[in-house]
C-alpha positions in Angstrom: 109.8 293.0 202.6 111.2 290.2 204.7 110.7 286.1 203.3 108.5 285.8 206.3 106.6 288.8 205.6 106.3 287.6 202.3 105.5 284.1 202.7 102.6 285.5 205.0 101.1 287.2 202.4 101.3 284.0 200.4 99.2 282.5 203.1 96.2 285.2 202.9 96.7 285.4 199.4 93.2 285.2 197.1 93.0 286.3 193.3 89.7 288.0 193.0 91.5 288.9 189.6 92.2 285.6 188.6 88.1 285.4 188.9 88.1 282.0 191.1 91.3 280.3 191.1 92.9 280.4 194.4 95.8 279.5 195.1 97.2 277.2 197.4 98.7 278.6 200.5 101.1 277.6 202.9 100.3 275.5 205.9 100.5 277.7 209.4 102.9 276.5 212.4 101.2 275.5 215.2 102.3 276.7 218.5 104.8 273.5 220.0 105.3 272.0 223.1 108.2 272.9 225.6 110.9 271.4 223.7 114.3 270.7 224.7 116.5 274.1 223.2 118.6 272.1 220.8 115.2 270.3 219.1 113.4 273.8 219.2 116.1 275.0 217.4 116.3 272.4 214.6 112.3 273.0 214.3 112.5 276.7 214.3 115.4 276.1 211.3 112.8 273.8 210.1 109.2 276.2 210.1 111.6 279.2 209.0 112.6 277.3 205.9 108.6 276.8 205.1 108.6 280.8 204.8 111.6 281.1 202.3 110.8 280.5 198.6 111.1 277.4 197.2 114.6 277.6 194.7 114.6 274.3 193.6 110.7 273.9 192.6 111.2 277.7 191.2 114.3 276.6 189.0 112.4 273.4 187.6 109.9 275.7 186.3 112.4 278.2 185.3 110.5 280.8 187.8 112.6 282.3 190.2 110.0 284.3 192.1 107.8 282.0 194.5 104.7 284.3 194.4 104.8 283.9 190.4 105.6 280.5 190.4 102.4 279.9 192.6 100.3 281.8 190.0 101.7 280.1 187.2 101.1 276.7 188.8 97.6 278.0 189.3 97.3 279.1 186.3 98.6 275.2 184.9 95.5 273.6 187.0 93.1 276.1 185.1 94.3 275.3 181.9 94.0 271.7 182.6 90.1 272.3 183.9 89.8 273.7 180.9 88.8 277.0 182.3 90.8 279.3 180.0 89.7 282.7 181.6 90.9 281.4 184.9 94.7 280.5 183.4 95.2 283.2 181.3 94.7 286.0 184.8 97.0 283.7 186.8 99.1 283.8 183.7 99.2 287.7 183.4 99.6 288.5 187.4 102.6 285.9 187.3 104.3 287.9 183.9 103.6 291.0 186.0 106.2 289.6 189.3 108.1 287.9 186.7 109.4 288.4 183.2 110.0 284.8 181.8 109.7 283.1 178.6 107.6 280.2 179.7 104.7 282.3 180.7 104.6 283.9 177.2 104.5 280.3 176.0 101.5 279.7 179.0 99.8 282.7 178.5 99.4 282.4 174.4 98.0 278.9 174.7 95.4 280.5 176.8 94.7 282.8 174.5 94.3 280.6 171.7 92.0 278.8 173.7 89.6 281.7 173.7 90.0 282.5 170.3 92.1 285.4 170.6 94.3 284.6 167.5 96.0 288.1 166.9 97.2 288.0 171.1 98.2 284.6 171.3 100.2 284.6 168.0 102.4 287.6 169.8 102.6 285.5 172.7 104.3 283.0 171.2 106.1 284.6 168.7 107.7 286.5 171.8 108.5 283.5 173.4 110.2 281.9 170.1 112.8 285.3 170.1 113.3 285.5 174.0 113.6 281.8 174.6 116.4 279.8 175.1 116.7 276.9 172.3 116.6 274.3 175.2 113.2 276.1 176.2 111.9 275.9 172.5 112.9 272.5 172.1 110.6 271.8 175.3 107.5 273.5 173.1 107.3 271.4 170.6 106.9 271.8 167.2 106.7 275.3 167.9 107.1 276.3 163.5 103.5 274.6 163.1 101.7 276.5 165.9 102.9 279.5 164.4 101.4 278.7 161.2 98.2 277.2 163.2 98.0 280.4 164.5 98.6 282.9 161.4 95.7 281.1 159.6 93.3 282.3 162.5 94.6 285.9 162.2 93.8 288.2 159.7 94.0 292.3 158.6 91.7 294.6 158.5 91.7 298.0 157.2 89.0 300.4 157.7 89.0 303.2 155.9 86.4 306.7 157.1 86.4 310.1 157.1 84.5 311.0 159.8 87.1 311.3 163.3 86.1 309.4 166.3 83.3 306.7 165.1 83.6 303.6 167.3 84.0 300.3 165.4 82.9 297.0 166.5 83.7 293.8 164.7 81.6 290.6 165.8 80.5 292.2 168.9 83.8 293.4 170.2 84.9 296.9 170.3 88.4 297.4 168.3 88.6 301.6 169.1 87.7 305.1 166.9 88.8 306.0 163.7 91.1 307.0 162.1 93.0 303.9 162.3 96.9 304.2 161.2 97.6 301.0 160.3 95.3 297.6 159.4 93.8 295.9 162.6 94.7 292.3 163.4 91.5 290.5 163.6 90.3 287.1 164.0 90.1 285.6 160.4 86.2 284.7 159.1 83.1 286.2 158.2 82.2 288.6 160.9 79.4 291.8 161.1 81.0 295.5 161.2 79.5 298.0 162.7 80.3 301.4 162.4 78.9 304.0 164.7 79.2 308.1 165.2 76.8 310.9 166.5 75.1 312.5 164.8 75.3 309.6 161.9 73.3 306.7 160.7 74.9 303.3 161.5 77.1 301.3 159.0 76.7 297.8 158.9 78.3 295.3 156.9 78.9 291.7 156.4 82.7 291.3 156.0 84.7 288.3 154.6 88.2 288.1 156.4 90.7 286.1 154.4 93.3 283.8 156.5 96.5 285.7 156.8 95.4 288.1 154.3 93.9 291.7 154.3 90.4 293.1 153.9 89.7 296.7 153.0 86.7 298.4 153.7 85.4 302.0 153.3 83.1 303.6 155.1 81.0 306.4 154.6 78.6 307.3 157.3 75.2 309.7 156.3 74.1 312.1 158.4 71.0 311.9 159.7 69.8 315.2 159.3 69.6 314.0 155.1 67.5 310.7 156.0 64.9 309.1 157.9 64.3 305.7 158.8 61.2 303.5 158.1 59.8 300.5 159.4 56.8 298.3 157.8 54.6 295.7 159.0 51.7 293.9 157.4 50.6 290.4 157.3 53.2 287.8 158.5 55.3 286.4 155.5 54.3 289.7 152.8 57.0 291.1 150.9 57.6 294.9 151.3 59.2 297.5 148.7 59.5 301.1 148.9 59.9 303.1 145.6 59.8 299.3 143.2 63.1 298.2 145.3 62.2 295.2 147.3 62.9 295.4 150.6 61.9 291.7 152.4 59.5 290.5 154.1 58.0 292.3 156.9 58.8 293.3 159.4 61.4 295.3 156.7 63.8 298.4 157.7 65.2 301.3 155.5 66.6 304.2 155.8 65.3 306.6 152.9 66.1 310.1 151.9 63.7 312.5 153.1 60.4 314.1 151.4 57.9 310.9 150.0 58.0 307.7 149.2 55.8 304.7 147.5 55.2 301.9 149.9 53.8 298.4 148.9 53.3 295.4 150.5 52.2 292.1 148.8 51.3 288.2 149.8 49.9 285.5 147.9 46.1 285.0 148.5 45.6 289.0 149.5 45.5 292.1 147.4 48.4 294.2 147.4 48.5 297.4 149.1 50.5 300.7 148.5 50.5 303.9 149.5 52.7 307.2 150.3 54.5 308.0 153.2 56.4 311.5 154.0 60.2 310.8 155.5 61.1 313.1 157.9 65.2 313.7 158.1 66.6 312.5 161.4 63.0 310.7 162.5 62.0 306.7 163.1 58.7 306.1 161.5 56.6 302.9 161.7 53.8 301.8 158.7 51.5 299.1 158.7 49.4 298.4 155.8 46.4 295.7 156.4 46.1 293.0 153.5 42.6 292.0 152.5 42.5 288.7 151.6 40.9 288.3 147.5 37.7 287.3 146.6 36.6 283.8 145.3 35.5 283.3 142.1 31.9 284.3 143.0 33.0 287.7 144.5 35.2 288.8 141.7 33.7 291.5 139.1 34.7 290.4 135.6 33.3 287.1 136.9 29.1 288.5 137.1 30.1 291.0 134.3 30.8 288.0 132.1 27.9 285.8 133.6 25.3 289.0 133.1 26.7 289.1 129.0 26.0 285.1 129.0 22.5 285.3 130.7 21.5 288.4 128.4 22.2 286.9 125.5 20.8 283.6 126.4 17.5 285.3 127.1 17.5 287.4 123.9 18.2 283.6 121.9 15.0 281.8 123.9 12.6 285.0 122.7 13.5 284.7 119.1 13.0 281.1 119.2 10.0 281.4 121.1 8.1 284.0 118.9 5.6 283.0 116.2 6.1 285.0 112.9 3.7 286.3 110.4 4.2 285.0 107.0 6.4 287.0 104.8 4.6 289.4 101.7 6.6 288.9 98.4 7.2 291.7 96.0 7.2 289.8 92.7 4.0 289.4 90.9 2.0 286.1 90.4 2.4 284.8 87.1 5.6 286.4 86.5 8.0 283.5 87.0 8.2 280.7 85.2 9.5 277.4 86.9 9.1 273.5 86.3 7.0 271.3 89.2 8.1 269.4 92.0 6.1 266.3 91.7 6.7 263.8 94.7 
């Protein structure tokens, strides 16, 4: 390909993969008047210069290709618009006409600004062993990024027996098992998920230690062996299934198959229970309707008591209502001898 050919291209050129930014292309020469041969030719030295790469603007940058050098300076008005996405493609189709240190330097910081910790660290570590010192001088204080940089990474080892489940950590897919070595990972709490035909998920909350490592084993159940269950009830009732409490509702579990107790309770409502069969491999939904308890007046023991009050309340007014005969004595008059009461 000829400059001019090339610097053509530069003038079309868009970056549907640098998903907006567009880079800025060379001005077209207008057609000219009749111009006296020695002027023409001085212009025509002058327009074919436009087409030729620009050595001196390449070299400052330490670019030597002018296609890169125009994605890297797109890429540089990205960065400074804050839109990260933007730089790091203009970043990556510049590395791809050019190997150069700076761009490993570019494109990390634009990781980092996305929170891709384990990428940009290899960025710039790259850049520290392929740059010149002069370069890394220009960077700064490159030994602190670094360690910026390792406390947002950590390891991650995940350790499961069953061949191609796909793992996921915080919503972003790291690949299958088996894994041969501990995945770098962005450091923090973060949810895995663990997923395989013919298995029930595994979920788990995992703490990720700065610049440390985190082990976790897996063992996925197949479904065949379990079913899952889901109950509902009353907003703000507490489930539990066999006595192990389970959370309000709705609550979740996945329980071996054949039958299990079911009970849902909530303050101001009698509790419910009852059995449900678990079918291996099957979803199943239960909802158990709360009646909310009596009042005082509706409860049993409360009449049962008042009826025991009221019968013997009655039983106490007849005694003290009924006149009595007077009593016959069995001792014969005369028999007892006793002084007088005199008043």
């Amino acid at each position: 390909m000829t400059y001019g050919e090339r610097a053509q291209d530069r003038v079309q050129l868009s970056l549907p993969s640098a998903r907006g930014v567009r880079l800025t292309p060379c001005k077209p020469i207008g057609a000219a008047p009749m111009l006296s041969r020695n002027r023409l030719f001085v212009l025509l030295f002058a327009a074919a210069s436009l087409l030729l790469p620009a050595p001196v603007r390449a070299e400052s940058d330490g670019l030597h290709d002018a296609l890169a050098l125009e994605f890297k300076s797109a890429g540089d008005q990205a960065m400074q618009a804050t839109h990260y996405e933007q730089a790091l493609a203009a970043y990556e189709r510049a590395s791809e006409l050019e190997a150069n240190p700076i761009l490993l330097f570019n494109r990390g910081r634009a990781l980092q600004a996305l929170n891709r910790y384990p990428e940009a660290l290899d960025a710039i570590v790259a850049f520290s062993e392929q740059a010149s010192p002069e370069l890394v001088a220009k960077a700064g204080d490159l030994n602190e990024l670094l360690a910026n940089l390792r406390q947002h990474v950590s390891r991650l080892e995940i350790i499961c027996a069953v061949s191609g489940a796909r793992a996921v950590l915080a919503g972003k897919p790291l690949g299958t098992t088996p894994f041969a070595t501990p995945l770098r990972v962005n450091a923090g709490s973060s949810k895995l998920v663990i997923t395989a035909e013919g298995y029930l998920p595994f979920e788990k909350d995992v703490a990720l230690p700065a610049n440390g490592q985190q082990r976790v084993d897996v063992a996925l159940v197949p479904r065949k062996a379990q079913g899952h269950l889901t109950v509902t009830s009353v907003v703000g009732a507490v489930a539990f299934a066999d006595g192990v409490r389970l959370g309000t509702v709705p609550a979740e579990i996945t329980l071996q198959r054949g039958r299990h107790l079911v009970r849902v309770e909530h303050p101001g409502f009698m509790a419910s229970e009852t059995g449900v069969e678990i079918i291996a491999g099957q979803d199943r939904s239960l909802n158990l309707a709360l009646e909310k308890e009596p009042g005082l007046l509706g409860r049993w023991w409360f009449w049962t008591g008042a009826g025991v009050l009221v019968s013997a309340g009655v039983t106490a007014l007849i005694c003290a209502t009924t006149e009595r005969g007077p009593s016959s004595g069995d001792i014969a008059p005369g028999r007892v001898a006793a002084p007088l009461l005199r008043f």
